[in-house]
N, C-alpha and C positions, 0 to 999 in steps of 0.2 A: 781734311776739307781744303780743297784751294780756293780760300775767300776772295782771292786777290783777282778771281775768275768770276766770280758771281755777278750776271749780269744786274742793272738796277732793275729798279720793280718795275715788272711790268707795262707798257702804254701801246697805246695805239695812234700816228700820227694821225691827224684829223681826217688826212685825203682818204685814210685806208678805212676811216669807221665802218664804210656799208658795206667793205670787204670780211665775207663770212668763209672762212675754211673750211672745208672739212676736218673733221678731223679726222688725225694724223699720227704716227711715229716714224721719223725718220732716222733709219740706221745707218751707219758710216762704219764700213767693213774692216778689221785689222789691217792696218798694211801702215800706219804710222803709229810714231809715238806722241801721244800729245803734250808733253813736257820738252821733246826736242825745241823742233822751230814750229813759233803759232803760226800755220800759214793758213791758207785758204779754207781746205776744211774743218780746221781747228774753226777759224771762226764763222764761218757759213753754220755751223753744228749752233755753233752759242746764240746766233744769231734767229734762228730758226726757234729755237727755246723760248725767246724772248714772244713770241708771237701768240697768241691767244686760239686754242685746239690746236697746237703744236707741239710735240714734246721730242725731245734730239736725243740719241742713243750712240756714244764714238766706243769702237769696240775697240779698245790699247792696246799697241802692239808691245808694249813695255820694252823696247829696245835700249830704251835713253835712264828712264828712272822706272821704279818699279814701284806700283801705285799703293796706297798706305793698307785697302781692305778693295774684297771682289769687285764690289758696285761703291761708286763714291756720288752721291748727287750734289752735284756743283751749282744746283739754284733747282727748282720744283719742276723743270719739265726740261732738266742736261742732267745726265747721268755720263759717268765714264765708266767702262765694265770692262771688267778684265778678260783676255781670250778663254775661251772655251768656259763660263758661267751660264749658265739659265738665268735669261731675264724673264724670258715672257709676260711674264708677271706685270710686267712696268711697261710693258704695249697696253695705249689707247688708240681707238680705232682705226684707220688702213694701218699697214705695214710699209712703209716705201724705203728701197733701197735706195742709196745716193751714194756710187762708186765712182773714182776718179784716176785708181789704178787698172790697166787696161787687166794684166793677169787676172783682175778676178772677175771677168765678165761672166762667169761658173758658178757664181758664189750661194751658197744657200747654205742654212742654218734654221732647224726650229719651224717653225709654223710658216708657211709659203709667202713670200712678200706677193702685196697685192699691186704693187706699183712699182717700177724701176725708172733712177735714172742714172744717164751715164753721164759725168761733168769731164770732160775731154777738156783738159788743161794744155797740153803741151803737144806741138806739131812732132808727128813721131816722122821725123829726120834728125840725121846726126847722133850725136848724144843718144837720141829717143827713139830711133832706127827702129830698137829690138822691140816694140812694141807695133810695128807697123804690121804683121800678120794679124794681131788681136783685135786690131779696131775693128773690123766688118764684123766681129763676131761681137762684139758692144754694144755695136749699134741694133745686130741682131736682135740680144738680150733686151735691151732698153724700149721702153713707151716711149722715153722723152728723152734729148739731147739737150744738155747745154754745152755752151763750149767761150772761150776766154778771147779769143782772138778772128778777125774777122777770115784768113787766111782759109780757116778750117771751118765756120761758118759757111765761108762762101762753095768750098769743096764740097759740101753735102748737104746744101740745101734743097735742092732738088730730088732728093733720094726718094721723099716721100714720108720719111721718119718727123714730127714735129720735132724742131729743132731752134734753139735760138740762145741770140747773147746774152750771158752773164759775164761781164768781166769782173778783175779783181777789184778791190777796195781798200780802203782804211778804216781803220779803227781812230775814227778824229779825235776822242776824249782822251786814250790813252796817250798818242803820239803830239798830242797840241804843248803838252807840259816841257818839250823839249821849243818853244817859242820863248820860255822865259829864261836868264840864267840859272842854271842849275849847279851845284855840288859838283867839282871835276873830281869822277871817281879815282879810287887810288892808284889806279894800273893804267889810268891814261898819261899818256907821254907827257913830261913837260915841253912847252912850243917855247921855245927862244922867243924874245920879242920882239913884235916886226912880222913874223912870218904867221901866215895862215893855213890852215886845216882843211886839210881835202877829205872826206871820210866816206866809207862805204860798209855797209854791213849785209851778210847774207849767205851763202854756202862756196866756198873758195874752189867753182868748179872749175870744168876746163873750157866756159864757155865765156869765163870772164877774160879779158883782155889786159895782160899782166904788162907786154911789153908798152902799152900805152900806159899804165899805171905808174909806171918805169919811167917813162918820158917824163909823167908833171912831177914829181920828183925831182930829175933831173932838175927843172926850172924853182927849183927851192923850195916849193912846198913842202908841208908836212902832210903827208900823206898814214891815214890810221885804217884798216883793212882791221873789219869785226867778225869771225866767224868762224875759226878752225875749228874743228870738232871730228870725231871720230871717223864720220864717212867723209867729211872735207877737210884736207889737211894742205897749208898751201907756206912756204919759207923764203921771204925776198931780202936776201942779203944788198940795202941800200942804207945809208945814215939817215935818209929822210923817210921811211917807212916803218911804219910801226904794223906787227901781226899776230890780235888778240884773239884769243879765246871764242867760241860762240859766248854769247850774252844772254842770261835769262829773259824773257817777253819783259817779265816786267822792270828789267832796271833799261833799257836800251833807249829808254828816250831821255836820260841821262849821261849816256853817250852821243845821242846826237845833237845834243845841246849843244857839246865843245867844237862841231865842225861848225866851215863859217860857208863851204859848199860840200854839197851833197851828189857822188857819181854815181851810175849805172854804166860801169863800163862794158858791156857785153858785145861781142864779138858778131858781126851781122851773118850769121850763119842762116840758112834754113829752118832751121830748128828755130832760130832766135826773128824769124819771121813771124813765129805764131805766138811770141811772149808779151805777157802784159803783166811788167812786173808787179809786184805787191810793196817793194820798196820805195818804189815809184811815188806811190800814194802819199805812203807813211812819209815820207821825206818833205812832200807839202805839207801834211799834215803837222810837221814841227814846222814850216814858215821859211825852210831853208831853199836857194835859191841850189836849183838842180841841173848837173848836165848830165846828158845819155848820148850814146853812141845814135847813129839814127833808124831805130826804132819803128818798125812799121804801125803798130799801134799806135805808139808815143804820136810821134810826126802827123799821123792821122787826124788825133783825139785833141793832142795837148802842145801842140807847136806854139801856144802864145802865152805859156808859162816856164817853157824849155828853151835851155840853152843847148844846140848842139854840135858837140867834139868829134874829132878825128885826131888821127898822129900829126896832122898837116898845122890843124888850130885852136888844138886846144889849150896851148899856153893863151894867146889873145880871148877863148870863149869863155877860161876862168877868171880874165880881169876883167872881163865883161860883166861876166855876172859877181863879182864881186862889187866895182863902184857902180853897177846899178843898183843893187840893193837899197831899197828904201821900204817906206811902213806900205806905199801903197803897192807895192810887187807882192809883197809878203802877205797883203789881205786878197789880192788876187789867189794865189794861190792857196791859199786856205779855204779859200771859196768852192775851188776845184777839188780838193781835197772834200771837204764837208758834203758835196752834191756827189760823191762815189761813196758814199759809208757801206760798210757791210749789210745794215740794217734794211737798207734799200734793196740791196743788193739778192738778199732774202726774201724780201716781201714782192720781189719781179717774180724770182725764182717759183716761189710758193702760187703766186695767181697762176702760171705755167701748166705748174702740178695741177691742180684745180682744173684747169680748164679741159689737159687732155684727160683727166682722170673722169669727166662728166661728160666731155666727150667719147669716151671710150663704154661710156653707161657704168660703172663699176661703185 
């Protein structure tokens, strides 16, 4: 059992009381592992559970760890099930698919979903190129589009498909605990003293921007990069760089405790036109003063809690937001942080569901 996942009991914010679902089970098709990294539909899934005639079904890909027994229930209405088991069983009322990898726009399984949706995360350019054939055929599949970023909203609003924003979120309760000092785990670098902590955590791809990483370095920081792992593996031979490990969900907000700023270096690519990171959040969510490359969401959404860098100034934008750091930046953004929660985030998602699924008479 992973307690450590169990959401708390149950509630309903007050706004939502009159808010009646239908009920529901929402499936989440193999194509990740949920012990790798907690991302989006790791927690959209937990989050969705939380909600009253809701129950969440994440089908494991077991690529990262290999789960203890078939079906594991992580709180009364999130199940984790191992590929290829009979749940059926554990379907109450519609059936809704909620796929996010375009490949399985195909996908079927078991008793006919009565409801689909597609959550179109990532603009398929660059990187995500290979994915650009599948999406008409997504969109095909799907009753309902959500999508993360306004780039790809705006591209197919018009189609006729109902469609609309979800962006990502935080997990405020878990990541706030990195507001207070914490335990410098063992494998975190010692900082000489004097010098301050640059940190990043996340998948060490090719869309992050290394030679700028490179640069604030250069200008003495200590710079701590969290993330290598099997599919991301990333080696910066520099004395002020340190490059760890991915981090389990749940110890990483005792690593972000020891940073004193928090980056998003990503590289302004196309692809990185449609990104609305999820570190983004979680980074408020610990209280830490944040720079990002500039961000088309960011810049959009969050320009008045953001600091932002380039190769040109981001030595001046980190002592920027270093001596501005004070309590009252730090309640601003946690503020921003708290009004993105996942929980929200789900309870959009779900009227969404509701709405076209009664309009569709079903």
């Amino acid at each position: 059992m992973l307690n450590w996942l169990r959401p708390k009991k149950k509630a309903k914010a007050k706004a939502d009381q009159v808010f009646q679902s239908i009920e529901m089970t929402i499936i989440y098709p193999p194509a990740l592992d949920w012990n790798l990294l907690f991302q989006r539909p790791q927690q959209l899934m937990t989050a969705f559970s939380k909600i009253p005639g809701v129950r969440a079904i994440f089908i494991n890909q077991e690529t990262y760890r290999v789960q203890e027994r078939p079906i594991e229930k992580l709180n009364d209405d999130l199940f984790l099930v191992r590929r290829g088991i009979h749940y059926d069983h554990l379907i109450k009322g519609k059936k809704v698919l909620w796929f996010s990898s375009p490949a399985q726009y195909d996908y079927s399984e078991g008793k006919p979903f009565d409801f689909t949706v597609f959550d179109y995360l990532d603009n398929s350019a660059d990187e995500f190129a290979v994915w650009k054939d599948y999406i008409p055929k997504c969109f095909k599949r799907a009753d309902l589009i959500s999508t993360t970023a306004r780039i790809m909203y705006e591209a197919h609003q018009k189609e006729g498909k109902p469609i609309f924003m979800c962006p990502n979120g935080a997990d405020y309760e878990h990541f706030e605990k990195a507001q207070t000092t914490l335990t410098r785990p063992s494998d975190f670098p010692k900082i000489p003293e004097g010098q301050r902590v640059v940190g990043f955590h996340g998948a060490m791809a090719s869309w992050v921007d290394y030679s700028l990483i490179t640069q604030i370095a250069d200008l003495g920081y200590q710079v701590v990069l969290i993330g290598n792992n099997a599919l991301y593996q990333k080696r910066i031979l520099h004395p002020n760089i340190t490059c760890l490990p991915h981090k389990d969900y749940r110890v990483l907000p005792a690593y972000i405790a020891q940073f004193d700023v928090c980056i998003v270096p990503f590289k302004l690519t196309e692809m990185i036109r449609g990104c609305d990171p999820i570190k983004y959040y979680e980074y408020l969510a610990a209280g830490k003063p944040v720079l990002t490359t500039r961000m088309e969401e960011i810049v959009h959404k969050y320009g008045h809690v953001t600091y932002f860098m380039d190769r040109y100034n981001c030595g001046k934008m980190l002592e920027k937001a270093i001596n501005e750091n004070d309590l009252a930046k730090m309640r601003t953004r946690t503020q921003v942080a708290r009004a993105n929660s996942w929980d929200a985030r789900a309870m959009d998602a779900l009227k969404m569901i509701n709405q076209v699924m009664g309009d569709n008479g079903r």
